[in-house]
C-alpha positions in Angstrom: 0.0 0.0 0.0 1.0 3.4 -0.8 2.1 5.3 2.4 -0.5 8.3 3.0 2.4 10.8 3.3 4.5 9.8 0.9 6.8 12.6 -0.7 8.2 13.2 -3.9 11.1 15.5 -5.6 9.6 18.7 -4.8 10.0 18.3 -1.1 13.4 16.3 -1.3 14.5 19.5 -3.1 13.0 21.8 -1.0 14.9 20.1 2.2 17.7 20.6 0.6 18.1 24.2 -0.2 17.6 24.6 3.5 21.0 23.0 4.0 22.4 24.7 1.1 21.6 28.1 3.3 23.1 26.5 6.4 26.3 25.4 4.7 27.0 28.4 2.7 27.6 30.3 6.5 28.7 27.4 8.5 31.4 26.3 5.9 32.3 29.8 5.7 32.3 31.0 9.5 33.9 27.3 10.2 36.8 27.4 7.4 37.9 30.5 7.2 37.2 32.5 10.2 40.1 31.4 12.3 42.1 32.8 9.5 40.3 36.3 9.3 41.3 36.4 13.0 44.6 34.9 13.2 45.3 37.1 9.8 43.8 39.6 9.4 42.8 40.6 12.8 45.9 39.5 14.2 44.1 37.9 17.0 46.9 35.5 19.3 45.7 32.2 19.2 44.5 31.8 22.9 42.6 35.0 22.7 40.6 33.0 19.8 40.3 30.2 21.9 39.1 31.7 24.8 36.4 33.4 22.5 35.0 29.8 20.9 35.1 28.3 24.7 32.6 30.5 26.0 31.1 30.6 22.9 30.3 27.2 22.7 29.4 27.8 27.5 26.4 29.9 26.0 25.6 27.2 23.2 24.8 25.1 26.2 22.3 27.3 27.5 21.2 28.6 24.5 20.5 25.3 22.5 18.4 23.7 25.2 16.5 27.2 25.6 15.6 27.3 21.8 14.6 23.9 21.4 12.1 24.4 24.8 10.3 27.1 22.9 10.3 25.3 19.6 8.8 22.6 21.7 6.2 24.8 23.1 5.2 26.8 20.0 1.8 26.0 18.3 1.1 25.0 14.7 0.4 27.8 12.6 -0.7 27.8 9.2 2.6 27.4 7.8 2.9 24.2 10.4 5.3 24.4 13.7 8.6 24.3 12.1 8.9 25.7 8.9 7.9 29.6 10.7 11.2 29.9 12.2 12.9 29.6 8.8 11.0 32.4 7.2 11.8 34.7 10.1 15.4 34.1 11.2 16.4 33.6 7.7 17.4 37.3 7.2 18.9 37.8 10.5 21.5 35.0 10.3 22.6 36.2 6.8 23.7 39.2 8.4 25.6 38.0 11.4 27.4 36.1 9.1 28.3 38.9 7.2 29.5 40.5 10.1 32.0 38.5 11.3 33.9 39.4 8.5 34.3 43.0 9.1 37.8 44.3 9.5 37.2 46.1 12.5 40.7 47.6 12.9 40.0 49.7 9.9 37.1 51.8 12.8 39.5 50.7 16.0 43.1 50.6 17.1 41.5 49.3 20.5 42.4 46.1 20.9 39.7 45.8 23.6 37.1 47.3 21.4 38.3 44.7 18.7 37.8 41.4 20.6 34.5 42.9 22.2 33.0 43.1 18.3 34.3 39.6 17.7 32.7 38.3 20.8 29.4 40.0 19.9 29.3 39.1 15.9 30.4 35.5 16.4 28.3 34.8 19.4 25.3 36.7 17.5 25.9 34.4 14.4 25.7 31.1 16.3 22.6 32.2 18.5 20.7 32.8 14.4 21.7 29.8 13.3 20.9 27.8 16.0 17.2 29.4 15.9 17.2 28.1 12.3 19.3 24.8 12.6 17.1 23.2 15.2 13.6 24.0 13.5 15.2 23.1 10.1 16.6 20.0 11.4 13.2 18.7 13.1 11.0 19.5 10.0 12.6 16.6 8.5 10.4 14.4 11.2 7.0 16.6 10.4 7.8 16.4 6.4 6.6 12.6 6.3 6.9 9.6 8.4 7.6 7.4 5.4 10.8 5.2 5.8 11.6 5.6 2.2 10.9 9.2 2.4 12.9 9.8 5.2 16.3 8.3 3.7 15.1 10.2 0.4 15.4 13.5 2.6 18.4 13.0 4.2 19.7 11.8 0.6 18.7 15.3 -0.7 19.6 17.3 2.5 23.6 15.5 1.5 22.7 17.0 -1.6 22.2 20.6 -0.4 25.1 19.8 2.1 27.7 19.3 -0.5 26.3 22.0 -2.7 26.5 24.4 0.1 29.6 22.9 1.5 31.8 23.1 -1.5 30.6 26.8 -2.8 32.9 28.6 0.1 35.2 25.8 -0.4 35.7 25.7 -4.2 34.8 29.4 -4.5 35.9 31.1 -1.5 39.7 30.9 -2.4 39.8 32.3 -5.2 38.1 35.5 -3.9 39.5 35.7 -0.4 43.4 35.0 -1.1 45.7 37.3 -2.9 49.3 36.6 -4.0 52.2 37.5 -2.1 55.0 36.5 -3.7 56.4 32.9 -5.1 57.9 29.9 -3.9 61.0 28.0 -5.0 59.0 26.4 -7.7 57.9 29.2 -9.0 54.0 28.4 -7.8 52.3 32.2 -6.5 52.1 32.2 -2.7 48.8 33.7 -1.5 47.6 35.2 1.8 44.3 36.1 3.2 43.0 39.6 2.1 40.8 41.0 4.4 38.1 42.7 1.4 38.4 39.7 -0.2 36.9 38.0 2.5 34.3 40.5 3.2 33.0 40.8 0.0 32.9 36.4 0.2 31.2 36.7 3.1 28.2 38.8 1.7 27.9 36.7 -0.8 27.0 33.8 1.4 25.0 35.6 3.6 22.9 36.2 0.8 22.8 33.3 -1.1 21.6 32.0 2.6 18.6 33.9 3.0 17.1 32.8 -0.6 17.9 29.4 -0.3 16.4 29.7 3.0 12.9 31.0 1.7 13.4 28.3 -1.1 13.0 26.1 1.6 10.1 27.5 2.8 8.3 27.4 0.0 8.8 24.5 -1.3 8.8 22.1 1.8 4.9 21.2 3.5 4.8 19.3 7.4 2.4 16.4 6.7 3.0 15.3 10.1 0.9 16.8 12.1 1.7 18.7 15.4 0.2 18.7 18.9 -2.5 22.0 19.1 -1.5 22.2 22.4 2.1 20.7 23.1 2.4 19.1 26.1 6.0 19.4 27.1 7.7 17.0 30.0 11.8 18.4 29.6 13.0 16.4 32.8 10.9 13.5 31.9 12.4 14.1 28.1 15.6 14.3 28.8 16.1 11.5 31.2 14.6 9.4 28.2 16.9 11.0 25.7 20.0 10.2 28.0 18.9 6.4 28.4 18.4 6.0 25.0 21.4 4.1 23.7 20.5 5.2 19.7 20.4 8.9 20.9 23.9 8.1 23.1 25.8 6.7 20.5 24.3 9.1 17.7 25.3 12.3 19.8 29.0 10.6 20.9 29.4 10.0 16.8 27.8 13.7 16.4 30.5 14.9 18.5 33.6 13.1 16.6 31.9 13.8 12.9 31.3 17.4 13.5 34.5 17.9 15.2 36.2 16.1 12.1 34.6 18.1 9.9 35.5 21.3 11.7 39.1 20.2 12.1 39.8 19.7 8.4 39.5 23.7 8.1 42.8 23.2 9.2 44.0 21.9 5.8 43.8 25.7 5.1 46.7 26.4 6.9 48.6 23.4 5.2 47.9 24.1 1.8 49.1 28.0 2.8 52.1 27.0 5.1 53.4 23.6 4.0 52.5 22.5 0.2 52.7 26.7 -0.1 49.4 26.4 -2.8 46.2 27.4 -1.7 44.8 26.4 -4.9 45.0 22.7 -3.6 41.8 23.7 -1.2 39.8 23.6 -4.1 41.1 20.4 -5.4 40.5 19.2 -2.0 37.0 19.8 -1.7 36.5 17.9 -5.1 38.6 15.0 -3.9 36.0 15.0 -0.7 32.6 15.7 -1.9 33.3 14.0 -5.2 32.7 10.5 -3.9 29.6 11.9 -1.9 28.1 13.4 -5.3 28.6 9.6 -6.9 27.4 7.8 -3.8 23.9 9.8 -3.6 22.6 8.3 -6.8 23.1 4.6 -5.2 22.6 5.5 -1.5 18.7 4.3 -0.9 18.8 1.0 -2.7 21.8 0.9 -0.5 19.5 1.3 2.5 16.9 -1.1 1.3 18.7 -3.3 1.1 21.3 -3.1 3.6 20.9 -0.7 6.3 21.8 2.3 7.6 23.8 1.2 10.4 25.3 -1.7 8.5 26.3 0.9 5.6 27.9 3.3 8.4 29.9 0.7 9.5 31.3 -0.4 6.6 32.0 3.3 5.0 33.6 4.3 8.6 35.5 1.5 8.6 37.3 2.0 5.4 37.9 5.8 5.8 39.7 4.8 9.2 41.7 2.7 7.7 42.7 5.3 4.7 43.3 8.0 7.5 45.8 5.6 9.4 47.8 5.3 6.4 47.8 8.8 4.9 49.2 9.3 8.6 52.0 6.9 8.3 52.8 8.0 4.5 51.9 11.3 3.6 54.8 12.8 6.1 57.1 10.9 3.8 56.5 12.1 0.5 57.8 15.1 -1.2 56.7 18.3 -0.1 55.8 20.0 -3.6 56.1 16.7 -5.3 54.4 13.4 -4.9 53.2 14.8 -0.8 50.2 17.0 -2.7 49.1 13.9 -5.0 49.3 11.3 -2.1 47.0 13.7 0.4 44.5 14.3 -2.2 44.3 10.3 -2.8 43.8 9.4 0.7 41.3 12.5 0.9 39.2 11.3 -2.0 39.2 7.6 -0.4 37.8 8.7 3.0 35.5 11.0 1.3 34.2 7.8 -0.6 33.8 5.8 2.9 32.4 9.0 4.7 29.9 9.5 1.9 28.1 6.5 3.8 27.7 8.2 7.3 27.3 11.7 5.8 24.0 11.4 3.6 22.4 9.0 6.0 23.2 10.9 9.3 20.0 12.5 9.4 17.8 9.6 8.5 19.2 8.3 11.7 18.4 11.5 14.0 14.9 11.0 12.9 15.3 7.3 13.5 16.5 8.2 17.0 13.3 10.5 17.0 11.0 7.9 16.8 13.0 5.3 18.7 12.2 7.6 21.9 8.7 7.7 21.1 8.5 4.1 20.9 10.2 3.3 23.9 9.0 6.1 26.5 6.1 7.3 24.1 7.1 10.8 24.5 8.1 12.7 20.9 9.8 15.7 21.0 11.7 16.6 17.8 13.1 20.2 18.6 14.2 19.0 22.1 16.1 15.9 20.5 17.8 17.7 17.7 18.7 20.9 19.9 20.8 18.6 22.2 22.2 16.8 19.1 22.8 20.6 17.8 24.5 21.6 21.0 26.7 17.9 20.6 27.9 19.2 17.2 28.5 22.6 18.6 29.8 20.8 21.2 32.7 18.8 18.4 32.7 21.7 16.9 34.7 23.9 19.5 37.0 20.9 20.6 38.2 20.7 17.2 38.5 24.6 17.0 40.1 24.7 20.6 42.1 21.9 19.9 43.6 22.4 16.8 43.9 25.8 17.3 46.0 24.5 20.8 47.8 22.4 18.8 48.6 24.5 15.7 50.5 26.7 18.2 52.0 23.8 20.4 52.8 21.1 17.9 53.7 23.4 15.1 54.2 26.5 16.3 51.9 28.6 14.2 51.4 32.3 14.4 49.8 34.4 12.3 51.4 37.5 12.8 54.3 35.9 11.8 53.2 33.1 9.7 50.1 34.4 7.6 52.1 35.6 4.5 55.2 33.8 5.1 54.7 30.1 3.5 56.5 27.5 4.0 58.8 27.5 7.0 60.3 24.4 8.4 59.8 23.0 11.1 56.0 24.7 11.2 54.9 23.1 8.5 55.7 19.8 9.1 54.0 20.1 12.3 51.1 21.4 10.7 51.2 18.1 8.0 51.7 15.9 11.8 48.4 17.5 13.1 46.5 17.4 10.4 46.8 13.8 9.9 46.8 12.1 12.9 44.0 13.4 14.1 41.7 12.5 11.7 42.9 9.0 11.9 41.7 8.8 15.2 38.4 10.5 15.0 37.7 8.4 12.0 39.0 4.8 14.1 36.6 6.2 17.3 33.3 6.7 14.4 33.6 3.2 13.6 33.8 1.7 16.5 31.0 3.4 17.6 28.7 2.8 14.5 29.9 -1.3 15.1 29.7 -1.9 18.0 27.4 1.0 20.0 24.3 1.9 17.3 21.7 -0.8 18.1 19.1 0.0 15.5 20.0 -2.4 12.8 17.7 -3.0 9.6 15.3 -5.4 11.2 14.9 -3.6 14.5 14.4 -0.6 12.6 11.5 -2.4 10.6 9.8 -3.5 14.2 10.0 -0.3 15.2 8.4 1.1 12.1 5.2 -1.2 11.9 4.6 -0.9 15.4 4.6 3.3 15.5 2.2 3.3 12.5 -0.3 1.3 14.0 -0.2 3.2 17.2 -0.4 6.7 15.0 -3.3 5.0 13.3 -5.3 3.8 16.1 -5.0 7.2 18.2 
């Protein structure tokens, strides 16, 4: 029988412009803002991290907060969720323009300098995160067809990598300007601070109209509580016993922070291989498998499983992370080393591709796994807690690597920003930016193995049973 909310390519599409608009700011903000401030700004390095740390203190106020009054708000007649994207949509464009501003062109206080930091880059995670949770539970209220929820997260990978690889493919060839030349004659760039601006408006507003594509192309079939009845304590203590949402928000944590600390290849391609042009042949080498992969991915989950897929992928980019660890520091610097990297980038990508367009599927999975066991569903509280765990990745990464870059390497951008390659510093950039990701990558899969119980036949238990309780209340 045909499942009463069923959804086609309209809405699939719709979903994924909304992620489009997130990833045009967050792969902006998250790639190249640490270089605006190292830089341009000259920010030192434990000023910055200072700034992300209590950053990310409010995020644990502030996530919970938004997803309580999500939670509380009534249906309208443009449903529960979809609201907040039409009137945030505008406001988070401009923060992230904002943090962009040169603001020692107005200032020579350094006081007043970090105070406008603090309040642009605190002010651009509080708007996203009054879009990201709403936009991440519509997913649930779109349909509560199987097949329709893997064809969303499908399309929401879609809009990911679209939106992920514009600042990444783009961006560099806008925001860097050349400096000089290497021994091999290659053009050495550096960050230029109008460049960067000018990028940064550019995403903003490609945001906000992706965002109201969204909008207007997305419809919750679902259908919301009049009058939400909201139990947080008893929500929360069934969100923290759940072992799906404990392993999903432990992986959140690793995969976002992964995906954070790979902004960090900007400072290798700048300071080691001394060719920023490799960041866009490194976003095709990683989003290149994911573009392939989508086309296969739901017959893949038909048939297989989304947990049994994760798995697998994670497994195999682990084990191409632990060897670009062990061989790319060997290779020739402007030789073979640029060719290796890329390789070994394009080979995780392809095992990635697995966990990155299912991931969400899998949040809404965890969504109605709470419901089934405690009978309690509460979309914006789930996801703003699985928001706040990416934040959460997010800022170790930032803190970390930021920690490390200065430790391990001893990277500092008043010093190194325009100087390229300098030894020492840039092989201890190359040393962080590939153990690391071996790790994270080993931790994912043990996680997906071994920890994620909601394998293909639990999942379809789980499945029949909700329907017929929807169907008899």
């Amino acid at each position: 029988m045909k499942h009463p909310n069923k959804i086609g390519f309209r809405d699939g599409l719709g979903y994924a412009f909304g992620d489009a608009a997130n990833l045009f700011v967050l792969t902006y903000v998250s790639s190249y803002l640490k270089v605006f401030y190292t830089d341009i700004l000259k920010v030192a390095e434990n000023k910055i991290t200072t700034l992300l740390l209590i950053a990310r203190l409010w995020d644990a106020i502030n996530d919970p907060l938004w997803g309580n009054i999500i939670a509380k708000k009534r249906p309208n007649k443009d449903g529960k969720f979809r609201p907040f994207i039409k009137w945030f949509a505008i406001p988070l464009g401009i923060m992230a323009m904002l943090c962009f501003v040169n603001f020692r062109d107005f200032t020579a206080s350094e006081t007043l300098v970090l105070a406008l930091m603090y309040i642009t880059y605190i002010g651009y995670g509080m708007m996203y995160t009054t879009i990201n949770i709403p936009y991440g539970s519509l997913a649930s209220v779109i349909t509560d067809d199987p097949e329709g929820r893997t064809l969303l997260s499908t399309f929401r990978s879609i809009g990911a990598g679209l939106g992920g690889a514009i600042p990444l493919l783009i961006g560099p060839m806008i925001i860097y300007t050349v400096t000089g030349t290497n021994s091999q004659g290659v053009a050495v760039k550096a960050a230029d601070a109008g460049g960067m601006l000018k990028f940064g408006i550019i995403m903003g507003v490609l945001s906000i109209i992706f965002f109201y594509l969204c909008f207007f192309n997305t419809k919750e079939r679902v259908a919301s509580e009049e009058e939400p009845k909201v139990d947080l304590k008893k929500t929360y203590i069934g969100m923290f016993k759940s072992r799906p949402f404990v392993v999903a928000a432990l992986s959140g944590i690793l995969i976002s922070g992964q995906l954070q600390f790979a902004s960090l290849n900007q400072y290798l391609y700048k300071n080691f291989f001394e060719n920023t042009d490799l960041s866009i042949i490194g976003t095709i080498a990683n989003y290149l498998p994911m573009a392939v992969m989508i086309f296969f991915m739901p017959k893949l989950v038909k048939k297989f499983g989304k947990q049994e897929l994760c798995s697998v992928g994670t497994f195999f980019s682990a084990v191409a992370a632990v060897l670009m660890f062990f061989i790319v520091p060997h290779c020739d610097r402007l030789g073979s080393g640029p060719v290796v990297f890329m390789l070994f980038t394009f080979i995780i990508g392809f095992g990635y591709s697995f966990v990155s367009i299912t991931n969400w599927a899998i949040i809404t999975d965890v969504i109605d796994y709470q419901e089934y066991k405690t009978g309690i569903r509460s979309e914006s509280a789930v996801y703003a807690v699985y928001t706040f765990c990416r934040n959460l990745g997010q800022t170790i990464a930032d803190v970390g690597g930021m920690k490390l870059l200065g430790a391990v390497a001893g990277y500092n951008g008043a010093i190194h920003g325009s100087a390229g390659y300098v030894e020492g510093v840039g092989e201890g950039i190359l040393f962080v930016c590939t153990i690391i990701p071996a790790i994270v990558y080993t931790l994912v899969f043990i996680l997906f193995k071994f920890g994620y119980p909601l394998n293909k036949s639990k999942l379809e238990v789980m499945y029949t049973e909700l329907r017929n309780k929807r169907t008899a209340e």
